[in-house]
N, C-alpha and C positions, 0 to 999 in steps of 0.2 A: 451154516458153518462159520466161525468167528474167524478169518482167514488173519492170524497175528506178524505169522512169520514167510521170509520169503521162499523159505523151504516148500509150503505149503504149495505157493503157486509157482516153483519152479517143477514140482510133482503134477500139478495141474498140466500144464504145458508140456510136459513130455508125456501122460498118457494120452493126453487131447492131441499130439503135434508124432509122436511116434519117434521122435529125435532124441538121440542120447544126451542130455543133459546133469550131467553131474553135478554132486552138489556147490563142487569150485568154478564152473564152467563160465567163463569170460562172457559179458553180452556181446560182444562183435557173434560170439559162436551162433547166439539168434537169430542172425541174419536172415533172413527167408522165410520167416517162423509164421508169418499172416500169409503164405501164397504156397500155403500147404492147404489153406483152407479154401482158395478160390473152388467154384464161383459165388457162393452164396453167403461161407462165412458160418454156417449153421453149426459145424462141429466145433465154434468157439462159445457156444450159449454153454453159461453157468461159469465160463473162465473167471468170472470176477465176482462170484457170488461170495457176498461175505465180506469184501474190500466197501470201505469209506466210498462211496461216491462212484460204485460197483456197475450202477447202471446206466449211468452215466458213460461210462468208460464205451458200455458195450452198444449203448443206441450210435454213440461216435462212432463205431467197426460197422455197424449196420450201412452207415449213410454212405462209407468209403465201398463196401461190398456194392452196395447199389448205385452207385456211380460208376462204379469199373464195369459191371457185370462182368462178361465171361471173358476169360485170358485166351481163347484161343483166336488167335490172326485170322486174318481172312488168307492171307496166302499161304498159312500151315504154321505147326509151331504153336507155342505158348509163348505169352509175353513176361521176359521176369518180373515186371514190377507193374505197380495199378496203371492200367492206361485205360483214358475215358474216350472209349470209341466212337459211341453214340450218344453225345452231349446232348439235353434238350436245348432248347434255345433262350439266350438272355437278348434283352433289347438293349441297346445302347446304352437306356438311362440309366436300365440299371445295373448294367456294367461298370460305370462310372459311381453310380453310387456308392456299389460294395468296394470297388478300390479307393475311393474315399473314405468311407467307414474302415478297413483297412490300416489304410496310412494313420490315419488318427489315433487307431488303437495302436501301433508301434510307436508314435511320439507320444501316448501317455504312458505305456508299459516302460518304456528306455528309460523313462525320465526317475519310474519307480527302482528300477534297477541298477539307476547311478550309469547307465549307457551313456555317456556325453556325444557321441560321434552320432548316435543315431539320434539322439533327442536334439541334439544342432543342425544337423541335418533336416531334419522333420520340422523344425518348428516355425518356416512356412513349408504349409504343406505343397506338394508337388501337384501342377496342373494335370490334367486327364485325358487323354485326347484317344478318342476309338476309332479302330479301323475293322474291316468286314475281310478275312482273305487269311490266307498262309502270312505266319510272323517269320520276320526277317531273321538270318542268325543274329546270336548276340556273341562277338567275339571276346575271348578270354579277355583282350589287351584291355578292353572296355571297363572290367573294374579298378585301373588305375587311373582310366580318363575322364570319369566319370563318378565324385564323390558320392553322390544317389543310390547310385548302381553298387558301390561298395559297400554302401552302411545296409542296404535291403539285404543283398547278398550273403556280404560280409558278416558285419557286427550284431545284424539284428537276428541271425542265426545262433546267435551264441547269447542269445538274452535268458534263455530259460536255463544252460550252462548254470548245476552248482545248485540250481534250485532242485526242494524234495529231492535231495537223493536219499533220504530215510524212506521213500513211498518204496514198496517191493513192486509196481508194474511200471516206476523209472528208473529203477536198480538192475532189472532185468531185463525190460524189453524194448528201452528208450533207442537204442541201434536198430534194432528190428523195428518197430515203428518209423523212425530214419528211410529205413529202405522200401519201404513200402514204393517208394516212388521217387527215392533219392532226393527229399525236399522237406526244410528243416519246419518248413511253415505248416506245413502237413502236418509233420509230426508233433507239433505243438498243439497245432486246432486237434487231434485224437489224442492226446494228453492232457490237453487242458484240466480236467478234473485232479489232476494233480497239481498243477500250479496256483490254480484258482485263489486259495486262501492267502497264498503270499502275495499276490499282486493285486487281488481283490478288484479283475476288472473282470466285465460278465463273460464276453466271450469275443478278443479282440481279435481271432483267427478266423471267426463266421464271414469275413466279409471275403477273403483268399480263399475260403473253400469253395464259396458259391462262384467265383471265379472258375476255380481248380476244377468242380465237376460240371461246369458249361463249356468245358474246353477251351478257355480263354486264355492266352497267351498273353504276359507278360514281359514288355521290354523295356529297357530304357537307354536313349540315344542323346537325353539332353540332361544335365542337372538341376532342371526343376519341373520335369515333366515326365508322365509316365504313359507309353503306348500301351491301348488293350487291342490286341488280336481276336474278333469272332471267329469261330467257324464258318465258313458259308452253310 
């Protein structure tokens, strides 16, 4: 099926999702639209058949399904958003690496996208330092004290902001993707195939995901240096 319009795949998504989606229906209304399909993800196959870079989109919902596995807590309940219970294990080095490879990709993409705050920021890159154990909070006041912490946060969530919004899967479900896990870096590494031709880097969110599903915790307490939290 030659999927043209977003019509198409906003019909996709309400017979696959069971949700009233109208043809004017705002993307915030999406919100929740991928944790209809926990735990495997399986009633999403064919969502994007026929889209540009279709399967692409869909091996990305695979690897996110299989990092979460199943939503239900251990002490009852369902979790609303993807939480990575049972992380396998990264070693140090290459914890560091992937948040090295990481950072670099955010100081080359900023710099494509005219980001000065994050491409100034970035351009030495921030040291790495890992620790093994429960991450410390990070308090709100923190991205005022800490320009690092603000541009990660802050500005480098708003890089893909404006880009393809002609594509009908960041027209529609660019919010819903967002909330998968309320984290903007996520939602970019499972969109990527949309951004791809405009910034033309391969894949500058693979080094945050293999973080994201090791269960590694991200802080930062200094402004040149970034904590990774293992699991034990």
């Amino acid at each position: 099926m030659n999927m043209s319009t977003e019509t198409e795949l906003r019909e996709r998504c309400r017979v696959a999702s069971g949700m009233e989606i109208d043809s004017d229906v705002d993307a915030n209304a999406m919100i929740g639209f991928f944790q209809r399909f926990r735990p495997d993800g399986r009633g999403l196959i064919g969502l994007y058949a026929g889209l540009p870079r279709g399967d692409e989109y869909h091996e990305r919902l695979e690897r996110l399904f299989d990092a979460a596995g199943d939503d239900r807590r251990p002490t009852g309940g369902r979790d609303a958003y993807f939480v990575v219970r049972q992380p396998p294990v990264m070693s140090p080095e290459a914890a560091e690496f992937n948040a090295t490879r990481w950072m670099e990709s955010l100081q080359r993409i900023s710099s494509r996208c005219g980001n000065d705050v994050v491409a100034k920021q970035l351009k030495q890159l921030p040291r790495v330092r890992v620790f093994e154990g429960a991450a410390p909070k990070q308090p709100k006041a923190d991205l005022e004290s800490f320009p690092l912490l603000k541009a990660i946060k802050v500005h480098a969530a708003e890089l893909t902001d404006g880009l393809a919004s002609d594509c009908q899967v960041v027209s529609l479900l660019r919010e819903a993707y967002y909330f998968t896990a309320c984290d903007s870096m996520l939602r970019d590494y499972l969109l990527w195939p949309a951004y791809a031709e405009a910034l033309g880097d391969a894949d500058p969110m693979a080094g945050y995901f293999e973080l994201w599903r090791h269960g590694i915790k991200v802080r930062v307490f200094h402004d040149d240096m970034i904590d990774l939290y293992l699991p034990r």
